[in-house]
C-alpha positions as CSV (number, residue, x, y, z in Angstrom):
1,X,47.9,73.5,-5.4
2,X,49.4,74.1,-1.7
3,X,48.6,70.8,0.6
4,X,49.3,70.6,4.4
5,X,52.8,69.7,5.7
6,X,51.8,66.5,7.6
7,X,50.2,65.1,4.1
8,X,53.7,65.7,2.4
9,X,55.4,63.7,5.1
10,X,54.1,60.3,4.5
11,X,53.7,57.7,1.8
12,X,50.6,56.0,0.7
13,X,50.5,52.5,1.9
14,X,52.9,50.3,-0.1
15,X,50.7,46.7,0.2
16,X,47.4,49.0,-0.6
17,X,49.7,50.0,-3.8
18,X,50.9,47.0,-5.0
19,X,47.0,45.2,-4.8
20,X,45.6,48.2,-6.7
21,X,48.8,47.7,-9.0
22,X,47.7,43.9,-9.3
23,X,44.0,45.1,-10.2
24,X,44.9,47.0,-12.7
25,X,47.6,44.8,-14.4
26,X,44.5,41.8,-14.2
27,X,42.0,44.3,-15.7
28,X,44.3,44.6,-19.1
29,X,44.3,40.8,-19.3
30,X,47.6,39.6,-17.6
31,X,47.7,36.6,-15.2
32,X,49.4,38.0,-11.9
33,X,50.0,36.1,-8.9
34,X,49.3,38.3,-6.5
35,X,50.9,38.0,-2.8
36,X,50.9,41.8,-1.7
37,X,47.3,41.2,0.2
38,X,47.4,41.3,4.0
39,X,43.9,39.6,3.3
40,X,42.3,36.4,4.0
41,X,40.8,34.9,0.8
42,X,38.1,32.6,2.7
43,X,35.0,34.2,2.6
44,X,33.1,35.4,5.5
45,X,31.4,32.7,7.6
46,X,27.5,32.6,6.8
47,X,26.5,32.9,9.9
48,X,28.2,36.5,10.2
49,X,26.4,37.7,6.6
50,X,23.5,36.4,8.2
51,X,23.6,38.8,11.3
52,X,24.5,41.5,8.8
53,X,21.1,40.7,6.7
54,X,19.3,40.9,9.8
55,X,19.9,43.5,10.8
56,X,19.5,46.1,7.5
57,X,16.2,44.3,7.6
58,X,15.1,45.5,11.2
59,X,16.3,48.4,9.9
60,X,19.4,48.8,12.3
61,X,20.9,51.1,9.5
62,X,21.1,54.5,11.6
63,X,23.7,56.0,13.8
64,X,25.1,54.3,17.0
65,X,27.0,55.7,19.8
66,X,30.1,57.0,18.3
67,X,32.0,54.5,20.5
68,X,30.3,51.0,19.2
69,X,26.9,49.5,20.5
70,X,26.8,48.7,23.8
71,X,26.5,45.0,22.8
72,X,29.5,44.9,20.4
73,X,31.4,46.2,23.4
74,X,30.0,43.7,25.9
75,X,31.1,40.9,23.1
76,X,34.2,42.7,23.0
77,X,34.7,42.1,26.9
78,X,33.3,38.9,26.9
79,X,35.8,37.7,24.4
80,X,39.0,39.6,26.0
81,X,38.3,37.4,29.4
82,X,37.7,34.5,27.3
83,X,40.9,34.1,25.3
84,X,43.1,36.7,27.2
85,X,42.0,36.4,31.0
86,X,41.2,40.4,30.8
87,X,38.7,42.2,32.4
88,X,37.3,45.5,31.4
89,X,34.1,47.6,31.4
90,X,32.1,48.8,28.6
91,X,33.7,52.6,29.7
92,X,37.5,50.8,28.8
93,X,36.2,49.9,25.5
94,X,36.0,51.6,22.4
95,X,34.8,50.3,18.5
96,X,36.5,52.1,15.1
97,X,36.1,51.7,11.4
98,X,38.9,49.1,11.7
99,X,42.0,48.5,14.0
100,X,44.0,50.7,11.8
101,X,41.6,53.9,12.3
102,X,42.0,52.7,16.4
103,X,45.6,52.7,15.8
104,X,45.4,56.0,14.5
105,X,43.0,57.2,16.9
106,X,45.1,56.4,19.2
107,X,48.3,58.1,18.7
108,X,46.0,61.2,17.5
109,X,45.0,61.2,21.6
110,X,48.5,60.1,23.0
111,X,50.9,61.8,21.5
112,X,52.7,65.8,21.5
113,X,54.9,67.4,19.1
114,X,58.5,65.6,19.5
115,X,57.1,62.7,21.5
116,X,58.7,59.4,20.6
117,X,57.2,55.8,20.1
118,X,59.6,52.8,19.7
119,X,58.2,50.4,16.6
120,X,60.5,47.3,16.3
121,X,61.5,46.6,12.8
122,X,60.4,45.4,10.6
123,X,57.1,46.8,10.8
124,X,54.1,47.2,9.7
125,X,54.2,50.0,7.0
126,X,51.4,52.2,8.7
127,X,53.0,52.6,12.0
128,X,56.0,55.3,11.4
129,X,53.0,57.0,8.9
130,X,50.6,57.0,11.8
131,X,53.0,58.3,14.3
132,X,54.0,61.3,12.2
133,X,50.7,62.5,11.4
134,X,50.2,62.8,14.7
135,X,53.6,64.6,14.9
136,X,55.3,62.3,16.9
137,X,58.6,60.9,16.1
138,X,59.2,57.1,15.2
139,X,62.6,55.6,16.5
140,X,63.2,52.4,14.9
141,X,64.5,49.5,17.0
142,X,66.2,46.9,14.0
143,X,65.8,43.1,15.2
144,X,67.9,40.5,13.9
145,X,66.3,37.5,11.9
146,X,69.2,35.1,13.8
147,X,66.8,36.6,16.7
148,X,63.6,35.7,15.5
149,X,62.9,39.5,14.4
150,X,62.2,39.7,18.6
151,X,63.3,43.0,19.9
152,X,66.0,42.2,22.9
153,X,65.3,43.7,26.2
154,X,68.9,45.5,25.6
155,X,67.5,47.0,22.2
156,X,64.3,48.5,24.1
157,X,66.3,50.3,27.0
158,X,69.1,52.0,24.6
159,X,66.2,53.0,22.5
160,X,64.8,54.6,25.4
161,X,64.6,58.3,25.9
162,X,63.0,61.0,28.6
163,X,60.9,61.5,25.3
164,X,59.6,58.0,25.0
165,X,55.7,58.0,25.3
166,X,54.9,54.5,24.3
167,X,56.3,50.8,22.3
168,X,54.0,49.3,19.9
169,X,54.4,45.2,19.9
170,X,52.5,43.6,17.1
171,X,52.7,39.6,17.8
172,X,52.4,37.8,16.1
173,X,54.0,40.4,13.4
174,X,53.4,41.6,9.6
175,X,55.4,41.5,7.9
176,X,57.5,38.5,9.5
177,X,55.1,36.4,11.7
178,X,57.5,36.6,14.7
179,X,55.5,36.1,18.0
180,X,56.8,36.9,21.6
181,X,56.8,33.9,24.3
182,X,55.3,34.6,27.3
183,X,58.9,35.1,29.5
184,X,59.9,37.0,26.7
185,X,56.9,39.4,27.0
186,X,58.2,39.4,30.9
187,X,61.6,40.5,29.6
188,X,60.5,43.5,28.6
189,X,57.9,44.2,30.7
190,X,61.5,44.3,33.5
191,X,62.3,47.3,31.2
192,X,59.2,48.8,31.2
193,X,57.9,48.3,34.9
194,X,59.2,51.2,36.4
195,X,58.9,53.4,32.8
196,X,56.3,56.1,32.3
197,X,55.5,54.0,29.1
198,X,53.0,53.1,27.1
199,X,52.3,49.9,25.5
200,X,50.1,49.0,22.1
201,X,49.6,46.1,22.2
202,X,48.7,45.1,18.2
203,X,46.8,41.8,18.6
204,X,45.2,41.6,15.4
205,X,47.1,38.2,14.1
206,X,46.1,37.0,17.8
207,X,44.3,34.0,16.6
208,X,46.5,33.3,13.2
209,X,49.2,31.5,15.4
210,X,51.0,28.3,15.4
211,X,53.7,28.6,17.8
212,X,54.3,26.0,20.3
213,X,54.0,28.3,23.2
214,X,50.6,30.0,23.9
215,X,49.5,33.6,22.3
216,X,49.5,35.9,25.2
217,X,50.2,39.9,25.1
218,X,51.5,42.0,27.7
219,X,48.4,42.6,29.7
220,X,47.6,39.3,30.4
221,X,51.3,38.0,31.0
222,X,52.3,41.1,33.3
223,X,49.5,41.7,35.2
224,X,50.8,45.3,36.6
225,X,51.3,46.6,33.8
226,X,47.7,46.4,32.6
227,X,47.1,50.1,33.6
228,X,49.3,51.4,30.5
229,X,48.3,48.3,28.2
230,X,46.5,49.4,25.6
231,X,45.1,46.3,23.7
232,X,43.6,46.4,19.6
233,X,42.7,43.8,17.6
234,X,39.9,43.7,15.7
235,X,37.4,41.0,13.3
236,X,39.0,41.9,9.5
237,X,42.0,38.3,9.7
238,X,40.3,36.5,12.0
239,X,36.9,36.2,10.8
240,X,37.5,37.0,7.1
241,X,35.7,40.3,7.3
242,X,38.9,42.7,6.1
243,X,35.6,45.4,4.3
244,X,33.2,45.0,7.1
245,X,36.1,47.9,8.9
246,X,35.5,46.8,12.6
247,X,38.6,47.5,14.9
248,X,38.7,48.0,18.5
249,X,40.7,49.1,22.1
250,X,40.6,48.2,25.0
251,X,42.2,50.1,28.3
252,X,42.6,52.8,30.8
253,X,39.4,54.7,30.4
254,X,40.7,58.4,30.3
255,X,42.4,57.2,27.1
256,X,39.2,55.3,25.7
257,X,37.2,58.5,26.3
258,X,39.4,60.7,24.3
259,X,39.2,58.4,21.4
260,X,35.8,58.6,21.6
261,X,35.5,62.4,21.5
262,X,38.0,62.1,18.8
263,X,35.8,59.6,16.6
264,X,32.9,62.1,17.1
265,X,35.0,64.6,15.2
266,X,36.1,62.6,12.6
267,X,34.1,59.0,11.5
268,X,31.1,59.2,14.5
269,X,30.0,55.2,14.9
270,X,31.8,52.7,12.9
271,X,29.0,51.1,10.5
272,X,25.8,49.9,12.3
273,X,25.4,46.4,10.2
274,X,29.1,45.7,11.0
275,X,28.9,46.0,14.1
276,X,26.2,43.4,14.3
277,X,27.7,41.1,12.3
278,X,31.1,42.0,14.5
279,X,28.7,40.7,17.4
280,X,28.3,37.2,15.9
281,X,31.4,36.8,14.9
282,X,33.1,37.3,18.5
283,X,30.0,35.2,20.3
284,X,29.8,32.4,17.7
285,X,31.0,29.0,17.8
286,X,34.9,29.4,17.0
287,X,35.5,26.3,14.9
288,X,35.3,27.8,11.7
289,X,38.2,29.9,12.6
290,X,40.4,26.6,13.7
291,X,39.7,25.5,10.2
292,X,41.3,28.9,8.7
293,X,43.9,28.7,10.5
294,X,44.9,25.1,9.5
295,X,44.9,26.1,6.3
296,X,47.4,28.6,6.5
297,X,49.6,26.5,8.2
298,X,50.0,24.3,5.6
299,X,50.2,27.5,3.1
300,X,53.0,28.6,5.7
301,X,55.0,25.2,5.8
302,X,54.7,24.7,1.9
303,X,55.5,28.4,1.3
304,X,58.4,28.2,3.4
305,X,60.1,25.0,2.2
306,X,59.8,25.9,-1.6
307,X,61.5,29.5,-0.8
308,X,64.5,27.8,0.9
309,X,64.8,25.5,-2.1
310,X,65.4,29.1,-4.1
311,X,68.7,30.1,-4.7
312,X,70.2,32.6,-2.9
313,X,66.5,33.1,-0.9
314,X,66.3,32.1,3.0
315,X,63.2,32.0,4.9
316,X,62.2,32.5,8.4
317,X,58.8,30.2,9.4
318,X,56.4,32.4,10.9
319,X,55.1,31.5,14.1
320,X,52.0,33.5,13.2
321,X,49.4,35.5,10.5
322,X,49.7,34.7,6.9
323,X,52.8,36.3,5.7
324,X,56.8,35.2,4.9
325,X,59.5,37.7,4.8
326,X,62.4,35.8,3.1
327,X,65.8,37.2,3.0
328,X,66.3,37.7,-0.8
329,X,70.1,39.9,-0.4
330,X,71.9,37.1,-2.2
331,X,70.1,37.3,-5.2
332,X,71.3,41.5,-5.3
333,X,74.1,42.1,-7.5
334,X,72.3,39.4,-9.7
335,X,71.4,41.0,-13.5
336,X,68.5,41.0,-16.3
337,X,68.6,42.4,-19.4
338,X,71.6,45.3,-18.2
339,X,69.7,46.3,-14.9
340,X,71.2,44.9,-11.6
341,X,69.3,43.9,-8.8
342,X,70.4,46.1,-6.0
343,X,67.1,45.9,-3.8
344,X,64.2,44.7,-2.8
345,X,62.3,47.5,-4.7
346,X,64.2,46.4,-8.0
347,X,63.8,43.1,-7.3
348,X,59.8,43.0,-7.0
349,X,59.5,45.1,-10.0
350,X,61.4,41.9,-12.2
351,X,58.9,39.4,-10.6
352,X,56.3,41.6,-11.9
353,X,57.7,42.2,-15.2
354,X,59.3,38.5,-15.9
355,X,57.1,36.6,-14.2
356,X,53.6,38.0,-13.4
357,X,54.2,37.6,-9.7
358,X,53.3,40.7,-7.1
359,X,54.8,40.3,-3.5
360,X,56.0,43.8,-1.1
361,X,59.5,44.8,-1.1
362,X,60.9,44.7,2.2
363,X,62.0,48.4,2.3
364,X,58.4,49.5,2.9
365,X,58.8,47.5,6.5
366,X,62.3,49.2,6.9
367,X,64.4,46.0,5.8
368,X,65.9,46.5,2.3
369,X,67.3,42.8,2.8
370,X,64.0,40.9,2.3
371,X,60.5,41.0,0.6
372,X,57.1,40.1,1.9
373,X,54.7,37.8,0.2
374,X,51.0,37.3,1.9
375,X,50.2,33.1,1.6
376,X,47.0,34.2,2.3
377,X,46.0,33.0,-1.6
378,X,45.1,29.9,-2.3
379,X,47.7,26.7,-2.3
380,X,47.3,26.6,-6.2
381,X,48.0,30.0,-5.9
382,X,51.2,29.3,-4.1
383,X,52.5,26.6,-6.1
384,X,52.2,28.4,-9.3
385,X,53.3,31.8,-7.8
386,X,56.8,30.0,-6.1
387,X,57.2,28.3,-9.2
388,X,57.7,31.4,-11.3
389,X,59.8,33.1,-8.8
390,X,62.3,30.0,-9.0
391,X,62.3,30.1,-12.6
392,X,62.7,33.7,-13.3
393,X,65.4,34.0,-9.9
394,X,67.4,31.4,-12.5
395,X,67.2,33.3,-15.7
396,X,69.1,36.0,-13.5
397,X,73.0,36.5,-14.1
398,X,75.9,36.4,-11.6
């Protein structure tokens, strides 16, 4: 059967493969470890199910406006002036199935044949996917883990070309957890000023953080360049509600409005319960997220300590979300049973096999060098998981 060019050019999602692998593998009876996830394992707050119940039974179960309710959006704004100091109107605000499908959207709207968007790496395994669908062209910008995995000002003007239409800065980051200071923001923002550029602003990780300097994107820190900020985040990490599929945008409204017509053509409304339980969850009390978050920062400092006691494994501590991405290149060359480790794609399939443990190789986030495991799993979890990746990293020969 003959399928469309733009289908042929991408992959499917490699951390959506390796948790359906996972399923499967637990289906037939063996006990895998899984750390591919990009999902919280809490459970959604009460309160939020609540709102959901509530609303199927006043029968708030038909379509909305295609763009989001208008009371989801006004908790959107009230929430982006709370914790960012922005302020927008409901016309600058529009509500997906998800901040993927709004990251999607959103290059559908922005971007021509040929035009290029800069994606620091490692990334996010969607972006360069998302980008070519839309026929645009990816141009990779490779940070340095001496560097914090922070893209230099330096890296983001050579990258620049006359066919640059926007830079997408996801802090903090998956896969590595590296977040941008605020006069590092302003760094780039000097590159950027006097740019006909776009900026997507990827705030989805915005409240995992434990940096000692505050979360802040580039709207809020440069002030003038708000006008070609476009801000999304969404509810699915911070509030535990990854299926519930509630994303959003935020910015100049000629660019809001064509994402809305878009969304008419393709999803209409993201779901109506959702969206109500999307309005508790960004009006409620915030504790319950404060006591997430503490949680993962002990994952994160146990996860990272027990990886640097691995041989030949060093790990980078995240100074946000819920993921490591350890540099594992001094275990390649390493061999099991006559097959040499040569990469991170051979090296997560002998966790699998020799020790029941799933984590991402690094190549699907454009850095062969390193894998990504997700410590959003319980410490247990953890323990168990680290403990079988030390063991079978030993049984490996020089």
């Amino acid at each position: 059967m003959r399928l469309s060019s733009r289908v042929m050019k991408i992959s499917p999602s490699e951390t959506l493969a390796i948790t359906a692998k996972v399923n499967a593998l637990r289906a037939q009876g063996r006990n895998v470890i899984g750390f591919g996830a990009g999902e919280p394992d809490f459970d959604t707050p009460v309160n939020i199910k609540r709102a959901a119940i509530k609303a199927i039974e006043a029968g708030f179960t038909k379509y909305t406006p295609v763009g989001g309710t208008d009371d989801l959006k006004d908790a959107v704004i009230v929430k982006l002036k709370r914790d960012n100091n922005l302020e927008y109107e409901r016309s600058q605000i529009v509500v997906s199935c998800g901040a993927k499908h709004t990251l999607y959207n959103l290059a559908q709207v922005l971007l021509n044949p040929g035009d290029e968007v800069i994606i620091p790496a490692p990334y996010w395994v969607s972006y360069p996917d998302i980008v070519t669908l839309a026929e645009g062209q990816p141009v990779f910008v490779n940070t340095r883990e001496d560097d914090g995995f922070k893209m230099s000002p330096q890296q983001l003007k050579k990258a620049i070309t006359n066919r640059t239409r926007a830079v997408i800065i996801n802090s903090p980051s998956n896969p590595t957890g590296a977040a941008y200071s605020p006069d590092e923001l302003r760094s780039l923002a000097k590159v950027l000023i006097d740019k006909d550029i776009l900026i997507i602003s990827d705030d989805i990780y915005e409240k995992i953080f434990y940096a000692e300097f505050p979360f802040v994107n580039m709207a809020t820190c440069v002030p003038e360049l708000k006008d070609r900020v476009i801000v999304v985040n969404g509810v699915s990490k911070t509030y535990a509600m990854t299926g519930w599929r509630i994303g959003y945008a935020a910015g100049p409204e000629e660019i809001i409005a064509a994402i809305s017509k878009l969304q008419s053509q393709n999803t209409s409304n993201p779901t109506s319960i959702s969206q109500k339980a999307a309005v508790e969850a960004l009006s409620c009390d915030q504790c319950m997220v404060d006591k997430m978050v503490s949680e993962f920062q002990k994952r994160r400092d146990y996860i990272v300590a027990a990886l640097n006691d691995i041989s030949g494994v060093r790990c980078f501590s995240p100074e946000g979300a819920f993921y490591v991405f350890p540099n594992v290149s001094g275990i390649y060359g390493r061999s099991s049973k006559g097959k040499k480790i040569s990469g991170s794609p051979e090296f997560i399939d002998y966790l699998l096999d020799e020790a029941n443990v799933a984590a991402v190789p690094g190549a699907a986030f454009g850095n062969d060098n390193h894998i990504r495991l997700s410590y959003a799993t319980s410490l247990e979890n953890i323990e168990e998981g680290i403990k079988r990746i030390k063991e079978a990293v030993s049984k490996l020969l020089s």
